[in-house]
GUKOLDREN-558398 format. One record per residue (C-alpha): residue in one letter; residue number from 0; x, y, z. Coordinates in Angstrom, 3 decimals. Layout:
<pt type="A" seq="NUM" xx="X" yy="Y" zz="Z"/>
...
This chain:
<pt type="X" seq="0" xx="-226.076" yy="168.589" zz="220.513"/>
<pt type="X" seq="1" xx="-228.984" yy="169.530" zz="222.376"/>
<pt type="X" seq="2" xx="-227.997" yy="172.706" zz="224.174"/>
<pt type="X" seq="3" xx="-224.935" yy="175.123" zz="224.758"/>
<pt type="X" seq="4" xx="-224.080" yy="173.173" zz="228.042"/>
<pt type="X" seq="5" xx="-223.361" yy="170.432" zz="226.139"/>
<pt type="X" seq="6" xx="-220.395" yy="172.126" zz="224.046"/>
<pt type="X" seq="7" xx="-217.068" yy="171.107" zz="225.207"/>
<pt type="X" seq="8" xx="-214.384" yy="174.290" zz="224.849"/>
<pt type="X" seq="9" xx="-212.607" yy="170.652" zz="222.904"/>
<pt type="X" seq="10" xx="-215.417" yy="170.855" zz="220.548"/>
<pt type="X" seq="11" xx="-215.018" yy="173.969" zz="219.698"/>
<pt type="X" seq="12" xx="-211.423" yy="175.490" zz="217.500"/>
<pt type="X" seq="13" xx="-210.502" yy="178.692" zz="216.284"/>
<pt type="X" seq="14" xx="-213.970" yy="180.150" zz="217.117"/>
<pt type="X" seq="15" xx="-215.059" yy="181.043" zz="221.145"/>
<pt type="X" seq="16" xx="-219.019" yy="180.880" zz="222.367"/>
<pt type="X" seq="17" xx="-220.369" yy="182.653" zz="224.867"/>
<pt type="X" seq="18" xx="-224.187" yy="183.610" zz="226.428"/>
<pt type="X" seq="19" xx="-225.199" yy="187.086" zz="227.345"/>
<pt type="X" seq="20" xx="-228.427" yy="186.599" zz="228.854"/>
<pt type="X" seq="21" xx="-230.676" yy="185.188" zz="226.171"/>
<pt type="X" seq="22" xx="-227.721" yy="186.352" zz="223.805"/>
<pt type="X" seq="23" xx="-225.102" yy="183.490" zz="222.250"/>
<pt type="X" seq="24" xx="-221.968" yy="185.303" zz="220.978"/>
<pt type="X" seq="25" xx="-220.016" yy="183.631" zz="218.923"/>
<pt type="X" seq="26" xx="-216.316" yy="185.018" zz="218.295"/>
<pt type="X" seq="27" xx="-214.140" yy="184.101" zz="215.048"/>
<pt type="X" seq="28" xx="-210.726" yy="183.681" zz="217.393"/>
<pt type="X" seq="29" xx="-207.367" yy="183.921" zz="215.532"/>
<pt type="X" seq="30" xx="-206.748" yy="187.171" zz="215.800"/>
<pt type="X" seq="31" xx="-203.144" yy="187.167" zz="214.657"/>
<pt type="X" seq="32" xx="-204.750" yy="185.819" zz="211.297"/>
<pt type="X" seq="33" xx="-207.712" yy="188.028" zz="210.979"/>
<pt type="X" seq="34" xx="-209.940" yy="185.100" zz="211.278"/>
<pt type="X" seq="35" xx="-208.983" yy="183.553" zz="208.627"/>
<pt type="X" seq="36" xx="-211.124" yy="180.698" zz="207.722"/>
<pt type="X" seq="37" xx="-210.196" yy="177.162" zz="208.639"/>
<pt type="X" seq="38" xx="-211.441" yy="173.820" zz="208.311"/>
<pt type="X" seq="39" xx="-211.836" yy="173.639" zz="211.952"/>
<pt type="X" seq="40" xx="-213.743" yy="177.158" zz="212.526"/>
<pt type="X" seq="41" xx="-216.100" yy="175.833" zz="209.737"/>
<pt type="X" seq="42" xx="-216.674" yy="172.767" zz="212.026"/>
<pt type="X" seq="43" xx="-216.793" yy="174.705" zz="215.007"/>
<pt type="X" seq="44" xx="-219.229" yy="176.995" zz="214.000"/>
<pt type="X" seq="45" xx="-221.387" yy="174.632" zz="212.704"/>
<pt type="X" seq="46" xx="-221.243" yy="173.033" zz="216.482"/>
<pt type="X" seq="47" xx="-221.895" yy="176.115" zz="218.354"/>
<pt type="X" seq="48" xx="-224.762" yy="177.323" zz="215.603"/>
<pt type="X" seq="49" xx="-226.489" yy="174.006" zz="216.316"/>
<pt type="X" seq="50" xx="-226.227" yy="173.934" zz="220.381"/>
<pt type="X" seq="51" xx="-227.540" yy="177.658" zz="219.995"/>
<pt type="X" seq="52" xx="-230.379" yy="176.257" zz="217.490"/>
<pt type="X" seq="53" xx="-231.276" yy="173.698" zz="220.022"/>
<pt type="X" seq="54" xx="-230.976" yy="175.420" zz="223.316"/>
<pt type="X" seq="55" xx="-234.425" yy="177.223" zz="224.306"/>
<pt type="X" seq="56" xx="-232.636" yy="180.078" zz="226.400"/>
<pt type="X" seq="57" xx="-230.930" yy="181.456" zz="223.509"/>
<pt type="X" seq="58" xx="-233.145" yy="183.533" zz="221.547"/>
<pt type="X" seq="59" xx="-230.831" yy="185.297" zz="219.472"/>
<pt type="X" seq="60" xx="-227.195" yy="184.578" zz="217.983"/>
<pt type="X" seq="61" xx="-224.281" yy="187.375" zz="217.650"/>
<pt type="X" seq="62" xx="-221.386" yy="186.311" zz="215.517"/>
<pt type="X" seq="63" xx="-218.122" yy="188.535" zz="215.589"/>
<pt type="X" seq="64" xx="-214.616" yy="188.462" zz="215.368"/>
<pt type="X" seq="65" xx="-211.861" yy="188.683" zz="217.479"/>
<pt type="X" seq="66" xx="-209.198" yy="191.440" zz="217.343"/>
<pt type="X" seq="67" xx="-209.378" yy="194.330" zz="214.483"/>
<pt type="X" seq="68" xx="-210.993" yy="192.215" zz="211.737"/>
<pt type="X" seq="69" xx="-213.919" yy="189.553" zz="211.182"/>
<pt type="X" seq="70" xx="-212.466" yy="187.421" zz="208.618"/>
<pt type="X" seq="71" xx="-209.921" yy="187.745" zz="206.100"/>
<pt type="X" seq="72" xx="-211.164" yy="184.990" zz="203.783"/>
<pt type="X" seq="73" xx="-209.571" yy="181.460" zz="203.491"/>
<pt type="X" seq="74" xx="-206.111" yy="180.985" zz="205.047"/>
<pt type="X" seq="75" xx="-204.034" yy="181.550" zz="202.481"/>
<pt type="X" seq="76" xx="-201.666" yy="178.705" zz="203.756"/>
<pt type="X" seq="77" xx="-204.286" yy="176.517" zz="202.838"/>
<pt type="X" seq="78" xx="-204.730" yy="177.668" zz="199.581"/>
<pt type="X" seq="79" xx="-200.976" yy="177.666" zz="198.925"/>
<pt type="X" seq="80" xx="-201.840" yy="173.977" zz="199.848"/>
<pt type="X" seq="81" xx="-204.841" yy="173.198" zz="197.410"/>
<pt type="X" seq="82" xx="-204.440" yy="170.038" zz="195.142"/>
<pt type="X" seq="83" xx="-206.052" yy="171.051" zz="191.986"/>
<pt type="X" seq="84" xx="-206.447" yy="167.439" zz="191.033"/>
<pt type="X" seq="85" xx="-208.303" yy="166.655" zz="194.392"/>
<pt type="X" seq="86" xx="-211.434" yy="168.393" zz="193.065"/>
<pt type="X" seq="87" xx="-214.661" yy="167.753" zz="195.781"/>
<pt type="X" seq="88" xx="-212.306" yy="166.305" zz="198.157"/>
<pt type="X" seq="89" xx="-210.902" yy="169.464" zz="199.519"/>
<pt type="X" seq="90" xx="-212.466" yy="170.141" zz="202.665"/>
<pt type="X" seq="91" xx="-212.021" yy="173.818" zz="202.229"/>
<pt type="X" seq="92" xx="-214.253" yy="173.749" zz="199.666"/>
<pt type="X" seq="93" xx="-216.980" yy="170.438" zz="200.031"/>
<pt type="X" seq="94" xx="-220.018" yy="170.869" zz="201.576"/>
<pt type="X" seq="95" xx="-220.864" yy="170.275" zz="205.339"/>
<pt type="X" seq="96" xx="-222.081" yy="167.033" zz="206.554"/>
<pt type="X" seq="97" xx="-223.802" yy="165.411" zz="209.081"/>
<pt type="X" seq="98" xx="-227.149" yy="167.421" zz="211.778"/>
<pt type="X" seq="99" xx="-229.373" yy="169.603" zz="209.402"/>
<pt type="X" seq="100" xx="-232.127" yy="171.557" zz="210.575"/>
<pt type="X" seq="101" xx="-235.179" yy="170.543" zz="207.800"/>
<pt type="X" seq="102" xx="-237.969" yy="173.225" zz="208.379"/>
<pt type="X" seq="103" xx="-242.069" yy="171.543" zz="209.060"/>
<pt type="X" seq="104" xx="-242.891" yy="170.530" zz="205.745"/>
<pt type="X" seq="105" xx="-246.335" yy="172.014" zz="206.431"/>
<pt type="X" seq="106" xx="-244.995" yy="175.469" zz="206.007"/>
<pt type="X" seq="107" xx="-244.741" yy="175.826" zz="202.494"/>
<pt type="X" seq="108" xx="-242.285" yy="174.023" zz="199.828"/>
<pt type="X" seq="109" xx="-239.793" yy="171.548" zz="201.099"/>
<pt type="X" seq="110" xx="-236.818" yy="173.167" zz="199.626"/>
<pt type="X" seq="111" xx="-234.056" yy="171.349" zz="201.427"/>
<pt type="X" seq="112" xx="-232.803" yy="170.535" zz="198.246"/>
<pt type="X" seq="113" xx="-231.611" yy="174.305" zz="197.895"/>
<pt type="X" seq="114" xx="-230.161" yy="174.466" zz="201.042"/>
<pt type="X" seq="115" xx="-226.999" yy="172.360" zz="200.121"/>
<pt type="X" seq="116" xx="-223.316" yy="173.366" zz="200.394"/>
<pt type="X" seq="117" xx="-221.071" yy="174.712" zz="203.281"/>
<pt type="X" seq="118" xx="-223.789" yy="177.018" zz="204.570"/>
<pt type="X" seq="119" xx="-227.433" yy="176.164" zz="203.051"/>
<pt type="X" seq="120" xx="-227.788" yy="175.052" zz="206.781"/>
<pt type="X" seq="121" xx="-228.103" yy="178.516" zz="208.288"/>
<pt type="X" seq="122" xx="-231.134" yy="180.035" zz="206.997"/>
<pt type="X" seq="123" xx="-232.841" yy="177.186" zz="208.603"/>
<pt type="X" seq="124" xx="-231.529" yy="177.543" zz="212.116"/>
<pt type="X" seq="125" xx="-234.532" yy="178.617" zz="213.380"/>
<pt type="X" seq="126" xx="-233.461" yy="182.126" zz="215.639"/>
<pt type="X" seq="127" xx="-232.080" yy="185.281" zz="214.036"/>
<pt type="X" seq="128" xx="-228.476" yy="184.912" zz="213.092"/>
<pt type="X" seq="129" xx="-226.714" yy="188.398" zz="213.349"/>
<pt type="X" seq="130" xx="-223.632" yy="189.731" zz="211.643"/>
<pt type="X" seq="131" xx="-221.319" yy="192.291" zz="213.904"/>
<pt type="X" seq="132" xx="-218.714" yy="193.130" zz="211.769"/>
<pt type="X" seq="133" xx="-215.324" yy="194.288" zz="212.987"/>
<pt type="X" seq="134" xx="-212.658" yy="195.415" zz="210.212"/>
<pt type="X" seq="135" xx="-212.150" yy="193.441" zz="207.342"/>
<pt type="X" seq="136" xx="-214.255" yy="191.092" zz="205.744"/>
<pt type="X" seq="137" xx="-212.984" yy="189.048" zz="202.822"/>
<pt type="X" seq="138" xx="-214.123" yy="186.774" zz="200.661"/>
<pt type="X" seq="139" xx="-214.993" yy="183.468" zz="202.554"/>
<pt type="X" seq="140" xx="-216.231" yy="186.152" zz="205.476"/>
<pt type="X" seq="141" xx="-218.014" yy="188.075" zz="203.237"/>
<pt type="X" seq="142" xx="-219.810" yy="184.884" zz="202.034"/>
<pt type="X" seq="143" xx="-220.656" yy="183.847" zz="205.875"/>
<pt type="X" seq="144" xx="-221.555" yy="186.759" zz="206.660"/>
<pt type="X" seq="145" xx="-224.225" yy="187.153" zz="203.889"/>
<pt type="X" seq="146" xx="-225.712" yy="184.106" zz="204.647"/>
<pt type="X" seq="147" xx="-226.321" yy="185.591" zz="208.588"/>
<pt type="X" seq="148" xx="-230.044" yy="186.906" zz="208.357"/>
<pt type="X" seq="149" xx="-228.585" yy="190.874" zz="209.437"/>
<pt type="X" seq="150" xx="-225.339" yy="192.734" zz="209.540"/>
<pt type="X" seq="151" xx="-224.223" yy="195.469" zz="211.661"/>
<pt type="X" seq="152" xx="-220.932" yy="197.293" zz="211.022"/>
<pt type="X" seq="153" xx="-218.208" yy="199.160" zz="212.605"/>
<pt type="X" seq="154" xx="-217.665" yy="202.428" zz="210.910"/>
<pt type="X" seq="155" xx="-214.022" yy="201.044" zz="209.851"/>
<pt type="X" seq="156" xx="-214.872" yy="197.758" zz="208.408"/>
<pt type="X" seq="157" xx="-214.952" yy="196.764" zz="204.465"/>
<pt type="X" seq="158" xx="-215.884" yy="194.238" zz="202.633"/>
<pt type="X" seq="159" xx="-213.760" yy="192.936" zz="199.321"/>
<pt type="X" seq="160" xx="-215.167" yy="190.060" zz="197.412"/>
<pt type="X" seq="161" xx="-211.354" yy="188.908" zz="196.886"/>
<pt type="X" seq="162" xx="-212.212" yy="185.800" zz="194.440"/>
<pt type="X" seq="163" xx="-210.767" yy="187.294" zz="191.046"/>
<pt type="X" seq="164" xx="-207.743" yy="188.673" zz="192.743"/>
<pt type="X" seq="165" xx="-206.850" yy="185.350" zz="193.467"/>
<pt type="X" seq="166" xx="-207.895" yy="183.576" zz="190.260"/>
<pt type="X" seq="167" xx="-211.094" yy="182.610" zz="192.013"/>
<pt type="X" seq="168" xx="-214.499" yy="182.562" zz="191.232"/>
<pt type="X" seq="169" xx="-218.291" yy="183.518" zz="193.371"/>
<pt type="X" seq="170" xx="-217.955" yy="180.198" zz="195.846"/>
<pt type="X" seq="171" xx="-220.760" yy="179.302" zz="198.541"/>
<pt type="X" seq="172" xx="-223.963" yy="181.085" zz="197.240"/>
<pt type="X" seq="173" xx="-222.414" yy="184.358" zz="196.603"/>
<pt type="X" seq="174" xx="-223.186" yy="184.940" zz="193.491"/>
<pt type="X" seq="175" xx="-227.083" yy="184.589" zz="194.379"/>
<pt type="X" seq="176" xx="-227.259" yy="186.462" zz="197.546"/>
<pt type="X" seq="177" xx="-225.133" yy="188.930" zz="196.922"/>
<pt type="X" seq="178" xx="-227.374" yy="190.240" zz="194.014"/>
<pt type="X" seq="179" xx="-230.535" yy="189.548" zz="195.731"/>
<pt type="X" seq="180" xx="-229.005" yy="192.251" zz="198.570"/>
<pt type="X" seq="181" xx="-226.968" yy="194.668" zz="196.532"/>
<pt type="X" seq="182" xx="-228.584" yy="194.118" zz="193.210"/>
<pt type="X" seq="183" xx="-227.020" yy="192.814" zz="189.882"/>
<pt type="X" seq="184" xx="-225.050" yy="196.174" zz="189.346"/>
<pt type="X" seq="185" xx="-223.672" yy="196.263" zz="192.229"/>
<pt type="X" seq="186" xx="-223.009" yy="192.282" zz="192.326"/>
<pt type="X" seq="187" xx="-221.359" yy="192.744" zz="189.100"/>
<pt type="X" seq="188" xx="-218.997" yy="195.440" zz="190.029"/>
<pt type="X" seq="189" xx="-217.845" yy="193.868" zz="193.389"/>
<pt type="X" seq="190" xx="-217.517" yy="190.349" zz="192.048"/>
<pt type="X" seq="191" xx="-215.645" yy="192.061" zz="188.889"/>
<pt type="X" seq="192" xx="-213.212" yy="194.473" zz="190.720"/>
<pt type="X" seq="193" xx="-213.010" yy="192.661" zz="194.099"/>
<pt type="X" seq="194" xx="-212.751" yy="196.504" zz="194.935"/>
<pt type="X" seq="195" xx="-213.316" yy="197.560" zz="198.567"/>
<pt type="X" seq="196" xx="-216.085" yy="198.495" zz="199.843"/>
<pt type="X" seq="197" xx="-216.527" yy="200.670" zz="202.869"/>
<pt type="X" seq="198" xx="-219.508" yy="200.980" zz="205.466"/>
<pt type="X" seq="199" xx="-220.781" yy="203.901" zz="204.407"/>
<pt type="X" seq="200" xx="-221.279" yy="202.214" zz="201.093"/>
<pt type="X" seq="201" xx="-222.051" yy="198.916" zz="202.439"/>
<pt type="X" seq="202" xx="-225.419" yy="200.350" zz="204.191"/>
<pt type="X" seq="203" xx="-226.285" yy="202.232" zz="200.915"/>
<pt type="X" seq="204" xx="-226.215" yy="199.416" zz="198.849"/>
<pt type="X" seq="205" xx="-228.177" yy="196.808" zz="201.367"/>
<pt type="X" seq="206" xx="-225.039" yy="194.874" zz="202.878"/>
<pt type="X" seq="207" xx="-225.422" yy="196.218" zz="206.317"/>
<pt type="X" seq="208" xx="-228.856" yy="197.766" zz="208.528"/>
<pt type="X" seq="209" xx="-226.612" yy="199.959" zz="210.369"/>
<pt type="X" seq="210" xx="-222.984" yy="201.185" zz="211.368"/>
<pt type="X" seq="211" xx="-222.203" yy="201.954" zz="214.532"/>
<pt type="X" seq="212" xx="-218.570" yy="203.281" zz="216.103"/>
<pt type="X" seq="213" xx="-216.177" yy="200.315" zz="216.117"/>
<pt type="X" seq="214" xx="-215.854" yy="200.494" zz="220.080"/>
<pt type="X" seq="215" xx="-219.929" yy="200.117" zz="220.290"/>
<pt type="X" seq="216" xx="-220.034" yy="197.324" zz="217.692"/>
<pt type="X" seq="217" xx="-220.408" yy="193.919" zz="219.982"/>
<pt type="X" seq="218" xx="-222.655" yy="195.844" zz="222.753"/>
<pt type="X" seq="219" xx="-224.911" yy="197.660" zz="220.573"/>
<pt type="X" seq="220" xx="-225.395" yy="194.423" zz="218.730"/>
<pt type="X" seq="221" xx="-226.188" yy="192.191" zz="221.471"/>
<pt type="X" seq="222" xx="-228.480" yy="195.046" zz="222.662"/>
<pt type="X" seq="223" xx="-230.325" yy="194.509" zz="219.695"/>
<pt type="X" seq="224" xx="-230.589" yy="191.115" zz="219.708"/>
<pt type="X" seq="225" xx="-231.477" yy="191.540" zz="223.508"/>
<pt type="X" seq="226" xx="-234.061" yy="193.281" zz="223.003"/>
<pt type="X" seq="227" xx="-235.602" yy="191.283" zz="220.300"/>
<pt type="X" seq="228" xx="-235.502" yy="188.349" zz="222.620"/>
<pt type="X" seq="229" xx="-237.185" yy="190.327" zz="225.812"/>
<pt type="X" seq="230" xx="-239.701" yy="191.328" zz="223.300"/>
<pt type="X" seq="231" xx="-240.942" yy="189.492" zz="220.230"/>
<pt type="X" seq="232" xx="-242.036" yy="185.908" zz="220.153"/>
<pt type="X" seq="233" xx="-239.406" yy="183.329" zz="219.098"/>
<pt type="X" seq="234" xx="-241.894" yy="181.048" zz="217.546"/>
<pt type="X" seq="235" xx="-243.319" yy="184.566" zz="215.674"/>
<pt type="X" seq="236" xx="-239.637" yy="185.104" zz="214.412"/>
<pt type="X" seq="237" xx="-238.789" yy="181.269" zz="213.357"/>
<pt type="X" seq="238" xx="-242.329" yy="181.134" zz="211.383"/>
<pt type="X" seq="239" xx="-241.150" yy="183.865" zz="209.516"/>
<pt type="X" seq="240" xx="-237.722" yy="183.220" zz="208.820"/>
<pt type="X" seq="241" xx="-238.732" yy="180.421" zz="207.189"/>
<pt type="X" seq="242" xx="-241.694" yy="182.283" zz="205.399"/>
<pt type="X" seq="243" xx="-239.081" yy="184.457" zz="204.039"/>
<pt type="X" seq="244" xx="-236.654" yy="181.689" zz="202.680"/>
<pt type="X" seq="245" xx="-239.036" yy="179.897" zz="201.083"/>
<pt type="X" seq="246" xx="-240.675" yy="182.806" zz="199.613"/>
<pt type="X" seq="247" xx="-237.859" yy="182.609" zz="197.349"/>
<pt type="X" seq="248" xx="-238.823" yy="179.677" zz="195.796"/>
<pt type="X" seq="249" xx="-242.589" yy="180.505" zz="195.423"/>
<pt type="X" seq="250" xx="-245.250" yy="182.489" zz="193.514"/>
<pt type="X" seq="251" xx="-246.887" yy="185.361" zz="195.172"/>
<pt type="X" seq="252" xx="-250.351" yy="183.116" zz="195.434"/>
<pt type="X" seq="253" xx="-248.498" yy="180.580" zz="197.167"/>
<pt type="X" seq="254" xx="-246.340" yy="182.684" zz="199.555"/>
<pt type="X" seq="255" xx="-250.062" yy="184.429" zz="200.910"/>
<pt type="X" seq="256" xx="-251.591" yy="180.748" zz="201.054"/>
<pt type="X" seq="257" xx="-248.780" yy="180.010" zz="203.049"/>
<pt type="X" seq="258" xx="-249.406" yy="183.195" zz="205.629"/>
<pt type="X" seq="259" xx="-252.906" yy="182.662" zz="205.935"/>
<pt type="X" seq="260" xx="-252.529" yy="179.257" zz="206.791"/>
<pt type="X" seq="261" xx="-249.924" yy="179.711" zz="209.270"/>
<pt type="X" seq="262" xx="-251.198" yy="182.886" zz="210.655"/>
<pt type="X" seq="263" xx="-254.460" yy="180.580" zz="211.456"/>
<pt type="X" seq="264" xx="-251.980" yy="177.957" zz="213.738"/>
<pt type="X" seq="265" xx="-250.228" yy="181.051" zz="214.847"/>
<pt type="X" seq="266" xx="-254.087" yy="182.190" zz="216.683"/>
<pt type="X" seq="267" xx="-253.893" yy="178.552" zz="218.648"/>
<pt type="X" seq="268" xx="-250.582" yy="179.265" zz="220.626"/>
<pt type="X" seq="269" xx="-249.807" yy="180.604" zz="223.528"/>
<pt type="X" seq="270" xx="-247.464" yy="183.312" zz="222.149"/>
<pt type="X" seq="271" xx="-250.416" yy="184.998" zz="220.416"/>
<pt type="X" seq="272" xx="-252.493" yy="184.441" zz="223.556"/>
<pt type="X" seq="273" xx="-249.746" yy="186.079" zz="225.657"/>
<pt type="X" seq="274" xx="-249.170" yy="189.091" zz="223.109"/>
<pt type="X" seq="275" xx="-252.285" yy="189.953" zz="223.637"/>
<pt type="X" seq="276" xx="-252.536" yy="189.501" zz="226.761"/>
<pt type="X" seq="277" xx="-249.269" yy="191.789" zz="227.355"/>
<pt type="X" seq="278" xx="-250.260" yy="194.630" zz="225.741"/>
<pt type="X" seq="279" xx="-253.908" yy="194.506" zz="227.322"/>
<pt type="X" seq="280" xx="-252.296" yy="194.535" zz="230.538"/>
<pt type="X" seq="281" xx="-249.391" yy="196.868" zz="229.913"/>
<pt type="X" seq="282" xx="-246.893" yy="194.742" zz="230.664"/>
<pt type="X" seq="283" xx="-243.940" yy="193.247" zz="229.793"/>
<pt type="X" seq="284" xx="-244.236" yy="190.006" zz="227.568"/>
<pt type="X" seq="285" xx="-243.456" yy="186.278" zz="228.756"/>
<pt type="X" seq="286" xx="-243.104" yy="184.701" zz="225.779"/>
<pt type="X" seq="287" xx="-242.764" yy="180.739" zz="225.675"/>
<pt type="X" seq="288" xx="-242.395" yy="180.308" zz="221.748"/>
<pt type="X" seq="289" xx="-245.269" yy="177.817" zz="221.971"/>
């Protein structure tokens, strides 16, 4: 998939994809379910997340959902459906195949072998993934939604981790990222109680930057992301998102050996040449992300 042209509206189920300028907006679409997760969204969004990986005019990503929720968890027809006996095989809960996005080896660890499972593949898209939460998110959404590098939310969403009201347990990460955000109190309590959790508190704790009025949500996120595209440098932000991810799996010595090694490739480009240039010449950037 080498570009958002290329995405047939038959590629794509349950989810929509659009472009807002440098913008892609993708849109959780089954309203009348909440978004509940489905095998095909999870395929679908893995199609649209790598067109928007691959397609230089798309600097940023929004993902949303449709109607007065984001997603409601797993369809709970498919769980009614779940063999127990079919273990791995159950495609709501094996881990994605096929395109993965494997980071320069040059910039720090290869740790691809972390990045396994139904959504290891997202920190690596190399473009700032962005959470605009709408209503409820459950369980499955909560998980997706943590993995998205920032969330915004509408002042009536919540999030419920869900998992031990349904005799379920942390799936897909969650019970690493969601203490590495929140903390292992907080972790503890949510994943416990599957209580839920409202915006206010959400932001307090670290699982969303900012609220904004539910009407606002979609705009004032694609304004953000907007305006990081008209004004940072993509090959600045995709540098760093991977500095940041692998960080994780490093010592302090070796996260600074690995910025001072790329900030010394970064002075060779012509994004650095052109910030430079830009604010010399009080202007507005051009950047190429080369």
């Amino acid at each position: 998939m080498n570009s958002i042209a290329d995405v047939s509206p038959d590629d794509l189920e349950d989810i929509s994809l659009e472009t807002r300028r440098a913008v892609a907006v993708i849109t959780l679409n089954r309203p009348d379910k909440l978004n509940a997760w489905t095998a095909a969204m999870q395929r679908s969004i893995r199609i649209a997340l790598a067109a928007c990986a691959n397609d230089e005019s798309v600097r940023a990503i929004v993902v949303t959902g449709a109607g007065r929720g984001f997603c409601a968890g797993a369809d709970m027809n498919l769980l009614q459906g779940i063999d127990p006996d079919a273990g791995e095989n159950r495609e709501l809960a094996q881990a994605n195949e096929g395109e993965s996005y494997n980071w320069d080896r040059s910039l720090g660890p290869d740790i691809s072998e972390h990045m396994g499972g139904r959504f290891g593949y997202m920190p690596q898209i190399p473009k700032p993934i962005i959470a605009a939460i709408n209503g409820p998110c459950a369980g499955l959404g909560m998980v997706f939604a943590l993995w998205c590098d920032m969330r915004i939310g509408a002042e009536d969403m919540f999030y419920t981790t869900s998992f031990a009201k349904r005799g379920l347990i942390a799936e897909h990460g969650i019970s690493w990222l969601l203490p590495e955000l929140a903390g292992h109190s907080a972790a503890m309590d949510l994943l416990f109680s599957a209580r839920r959790v409202d915006a206010q508190e959400a932001k307090t704790i670290g699982l969303l930057n900012k609220t904004v009025p539910t009407q606002e949500l979609v705009n004032e996120a694609v304004a953000y992301a907007q305006e990081m595209a008209d004004t940072v440098s993509p090959r600045s932000v995709a540098v760093m998102k991977a500095q940041v991810w692998k960080a994780k799996f490093q010592s302090l010595s070796e996260a600074i050996t690995t910025g001072d090694s790329e900030m010394q490739k970064s002075f060779a480009t012509d994004d650095f040449k052109e910030g430079v240039d830009h604010f010399v010449q009080k202007r507005a950037p051009r950047f190429t992300g080369r």
